[in-house]
N, C-alpha and C positions, 0 to 999 in steps of 0.2 A: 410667233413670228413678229417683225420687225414691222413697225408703221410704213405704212407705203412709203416711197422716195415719190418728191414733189415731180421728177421726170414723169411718172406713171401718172400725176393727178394730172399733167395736162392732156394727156392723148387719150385716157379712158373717158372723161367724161363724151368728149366731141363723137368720138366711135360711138359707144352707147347710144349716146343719140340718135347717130346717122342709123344707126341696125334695126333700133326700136321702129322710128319711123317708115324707114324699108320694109321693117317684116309688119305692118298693120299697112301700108298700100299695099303689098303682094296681097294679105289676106282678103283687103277688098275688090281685086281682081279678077278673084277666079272663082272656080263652083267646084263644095256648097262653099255659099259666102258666110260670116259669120250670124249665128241667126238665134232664136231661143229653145228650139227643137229641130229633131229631126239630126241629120248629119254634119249641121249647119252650128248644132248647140257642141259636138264635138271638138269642130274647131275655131266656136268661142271660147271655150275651156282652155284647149293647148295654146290661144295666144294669149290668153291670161296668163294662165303659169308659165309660159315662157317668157312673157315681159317681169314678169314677178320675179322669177330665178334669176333672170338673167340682170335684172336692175341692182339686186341684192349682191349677184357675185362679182358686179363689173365696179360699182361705185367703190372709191379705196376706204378702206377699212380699216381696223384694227382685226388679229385672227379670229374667226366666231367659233364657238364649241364645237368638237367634233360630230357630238348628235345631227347640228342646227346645219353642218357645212354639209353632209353627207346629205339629208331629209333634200336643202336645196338641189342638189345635182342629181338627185331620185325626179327631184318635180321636174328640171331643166332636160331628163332624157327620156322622162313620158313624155313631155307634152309635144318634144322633136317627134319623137313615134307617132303621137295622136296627127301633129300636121303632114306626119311623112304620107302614112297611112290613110288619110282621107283627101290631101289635096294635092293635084300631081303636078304642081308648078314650083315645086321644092323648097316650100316656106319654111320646114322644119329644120332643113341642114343648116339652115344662119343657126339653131338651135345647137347643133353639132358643132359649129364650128366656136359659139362661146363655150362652150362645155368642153372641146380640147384644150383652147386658151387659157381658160382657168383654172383647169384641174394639172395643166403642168408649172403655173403659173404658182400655184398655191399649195400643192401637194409634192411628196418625195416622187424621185425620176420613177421609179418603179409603179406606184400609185396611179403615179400621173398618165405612166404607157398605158395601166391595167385599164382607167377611165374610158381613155381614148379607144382604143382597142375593140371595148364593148362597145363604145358609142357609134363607133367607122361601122362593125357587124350588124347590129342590131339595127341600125337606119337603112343600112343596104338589102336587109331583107325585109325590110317594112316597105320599102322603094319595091321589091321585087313581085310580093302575094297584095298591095294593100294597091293604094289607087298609080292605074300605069303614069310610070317614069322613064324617059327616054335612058338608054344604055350610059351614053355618052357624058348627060349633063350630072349621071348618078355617080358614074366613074372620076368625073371631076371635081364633085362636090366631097366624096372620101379623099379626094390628095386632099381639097382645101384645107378637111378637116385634119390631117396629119399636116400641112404647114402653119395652119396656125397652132398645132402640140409645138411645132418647134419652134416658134415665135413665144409661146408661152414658156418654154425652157430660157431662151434667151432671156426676158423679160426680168424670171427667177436670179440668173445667173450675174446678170446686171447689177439689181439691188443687192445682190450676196455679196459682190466686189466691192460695190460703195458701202456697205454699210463696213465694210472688213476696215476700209480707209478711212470712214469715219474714227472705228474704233484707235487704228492708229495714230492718226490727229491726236484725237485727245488722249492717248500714250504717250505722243510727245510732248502734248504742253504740260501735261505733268509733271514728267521728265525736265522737264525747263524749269517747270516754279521748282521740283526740289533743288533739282542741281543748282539755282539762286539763293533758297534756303540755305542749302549747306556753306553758299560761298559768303554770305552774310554771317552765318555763324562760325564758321570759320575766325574772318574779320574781326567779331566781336570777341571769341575767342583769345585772343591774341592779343586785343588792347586791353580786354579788361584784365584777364587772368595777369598779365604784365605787370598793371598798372595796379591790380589791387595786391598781386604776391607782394610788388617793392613795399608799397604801404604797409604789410602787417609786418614783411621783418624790419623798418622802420619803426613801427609803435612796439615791437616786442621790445629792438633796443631801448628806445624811450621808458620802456614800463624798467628794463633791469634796472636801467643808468637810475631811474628814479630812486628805486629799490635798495642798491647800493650805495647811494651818495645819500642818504634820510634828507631824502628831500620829505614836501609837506605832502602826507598822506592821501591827502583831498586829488594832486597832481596825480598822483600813482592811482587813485580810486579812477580818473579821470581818463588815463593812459588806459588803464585796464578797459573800461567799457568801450572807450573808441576802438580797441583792438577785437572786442567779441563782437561789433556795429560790422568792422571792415570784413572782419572772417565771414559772416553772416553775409555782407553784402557780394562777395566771392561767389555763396551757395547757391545764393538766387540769382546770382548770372549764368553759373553755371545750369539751373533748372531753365532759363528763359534762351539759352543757346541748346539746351537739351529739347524746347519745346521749338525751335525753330529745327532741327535736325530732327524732329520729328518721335525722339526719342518717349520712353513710359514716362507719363507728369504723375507728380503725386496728386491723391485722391483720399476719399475717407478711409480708406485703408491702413493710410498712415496716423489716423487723428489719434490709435493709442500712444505710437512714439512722441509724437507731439505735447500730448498731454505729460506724459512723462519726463519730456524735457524739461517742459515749464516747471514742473513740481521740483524735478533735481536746480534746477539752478536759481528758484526764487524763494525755496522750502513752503511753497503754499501749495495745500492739499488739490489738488483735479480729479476729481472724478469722472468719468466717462463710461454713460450707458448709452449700448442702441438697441433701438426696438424695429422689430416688422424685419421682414425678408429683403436684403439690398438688390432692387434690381439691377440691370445692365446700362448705369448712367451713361449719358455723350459724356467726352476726355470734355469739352468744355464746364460743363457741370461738375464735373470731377474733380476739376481744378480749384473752380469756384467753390465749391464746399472745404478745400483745403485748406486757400488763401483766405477765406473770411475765419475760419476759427484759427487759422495763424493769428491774422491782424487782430483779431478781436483779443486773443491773450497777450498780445504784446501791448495794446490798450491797456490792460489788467495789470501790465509788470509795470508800467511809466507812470500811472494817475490811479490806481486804485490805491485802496488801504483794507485786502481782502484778507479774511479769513480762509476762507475756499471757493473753489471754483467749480461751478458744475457744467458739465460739459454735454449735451445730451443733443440724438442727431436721431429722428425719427423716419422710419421710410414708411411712407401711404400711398395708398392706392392713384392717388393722383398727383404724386410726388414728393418729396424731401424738408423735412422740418431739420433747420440745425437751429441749437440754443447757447449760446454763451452768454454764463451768469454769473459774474462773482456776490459772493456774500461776506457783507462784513460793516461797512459805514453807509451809510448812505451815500448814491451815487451822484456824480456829477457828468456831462457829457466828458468827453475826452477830448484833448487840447488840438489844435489845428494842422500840428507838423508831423511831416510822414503822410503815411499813405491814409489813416483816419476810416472814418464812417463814409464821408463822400465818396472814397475809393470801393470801400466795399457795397453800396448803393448802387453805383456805376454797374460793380461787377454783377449784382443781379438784376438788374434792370434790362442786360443785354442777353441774361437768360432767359426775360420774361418776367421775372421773377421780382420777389418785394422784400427791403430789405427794413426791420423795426429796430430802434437803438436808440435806449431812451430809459432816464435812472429809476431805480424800483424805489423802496422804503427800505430795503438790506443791502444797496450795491445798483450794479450796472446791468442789465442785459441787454443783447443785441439777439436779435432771431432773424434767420434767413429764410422764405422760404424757395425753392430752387422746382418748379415744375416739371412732370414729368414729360 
């Protein structure tokens, strides 16, 4: 069940109160009075477990174990019995009357009747064989306790409608950030896909005209890589409007394609091993492990002078090891422009996470490692 609604934490405590206090003057009022033997230790007993049960079931809560909720409202309709039964100035039906309250208050309508039900019977024939009770004050202590069952329903029914509106509230502000998400991607959509289509059939021209008219090779070398930067730059807008529309981000899933890309377009060997069982990373993490062994191989294609590349992504028990390692000269950090080590530092730091990049005695390695 739902945490109480703050409406319910202001009126239960004051009640509680006011009841408590009522039912320990009644008990010192009348005879037997509360005592250590005799008829007197009976009904020190029933106003013990009745302030006991009834402090437990009245203060707001979080729901208590089935066991722990029932054991209470066991002690809460002895102890009404024990004061119905020995003292005849009706200290026990304030017993009765929390014990309807919060058994419909707390429990299924059915449950909550079955409670009430026994508690209305069983106090009424305890009032009838146990210590004499006037007709009149017995008769109107069983409505009380059926009006406060349906005070206790009301109560239920209250917090079920608010909580229902809460849940709606935040249906709608969800509903608001996507619907802004997608209007934002949209937007982006539009400018860049625009803006970066014109540009590549612009550099395609550029690269034929080059091609065609023997200009100098170095121009066309030039032309060509500005046109795989822009095509490239395209992809990753389209991933970063995919990520704001909420769409699947790539993940380690993709690090074979990846790795393979690298190897076809730069002819340098990638290898790629994973070890240990991949658990159910957050899409953040997921991301991040994608984009650092992106950036980290594009490092590898601008400033290395590799041999090969090892590629290696380890899942443990208390989280994710990825390694990117070229081998081949001795390494040097990698140069400032673009997205770099800072970037990929940034991206694990806000996982938590620690990012090491820094040159071996054979090459480069950068290692992530990404918490679980």
């Amino acid at each position: 069940m739902a945490e109480p609604l703050a409406s319910e934490h202001r009126w239960r405590r004051p009640v509680a109160v006011l009841v408590l206090v009522l039912l320990t003057w009644l008990a010192a009022q009348t005879d037997p009075r509360p005592a250590l033997h005799g008829p007197g230790l009976g009904v020190l007993l029933g106003l013990l477990g009745l302030l006991l049960g009834g402090a437990v079931l009245v203060v707001p809560q979080r729901r208590l174990p089935v066991p722990a909720e029932v054991a209470l409202f066991v002690l809460v309709l002895g102890s009404s019995l024990t004061l119905v039964w020995l003292e005849p100035n009706g200290t026990g039906f304030f017993g009765g009357f929390l014990l309807a309250g919060t058994a419909s208050a707390r429990m299924s309508t059915r449950a909550g009747a079955a409670v009430t039900g026994l508690g209305v019977a069983a106090l009424v024939v305890a009032s009838l064989f146990g210590a004499p009770h006037a007709v009149v004050p017995t008769a109107l202590s069983a409505l009380g306790m059926l009006a406060f069952y349906r005070l206790g329903l009301y109560t239920r029914k209250l917090r079920e409608r608010t909580e229902e509106l809460e849940q709606t509230r935040a249906a709608q502000v969800r509903a608001a950030a996507l619907a802004e998400r997608q209007r934002l991607a949209r937007e982006m959509h539009d400018v860049l896909a625009h803006s970066l289509s014109g540009l590549l059939l612009h550099l395609e021209g550029a690269r034929l005209l080059s091609v065609h008219s023997g200009a100098d090779p170095r121009l066309t070398d030039a032309v060509e890589r500005a046109h795989q930067l822009a095509q490239s730059g395209l992809g990753e807008a389209r991933q970063a409007i995919g990520a704001l529309r909420g769409e699947d981000l790539p993940g380690p899933e993709r690090l074979p394609v990846l790795a393979a890309e690298f190897e076809r377009d730069t002819g340098i060997p990638c290898e790629l091993v994973v070890s240990g069982s991949a658990p159910d990373l957050a899409a953040q993490t997921r991301l991040t492990l994608y984009r650092v062994a992106q950036e980290a191989l594009t490092n590898v294609r601008k400033h290395a002078e590799a041999d090969r590349v090892d590629l290696r992504l380890t899942y443990e028990p208390g989280g994710t090891l990825l390694t990117v390692e070229d081998l081949g000269r001795p390494g040097t950090a990698p140069g400032g422009h673009g997205y770099g080590v800072s970037g990929m530092r940034e991206r694990a730091e806000l996982l938590g996470g620690r990012l090491d990049a820094a040159p071996t005695g054979t090459g480069f390695r950068v290692s992530l490692w990404a918490p679980a």
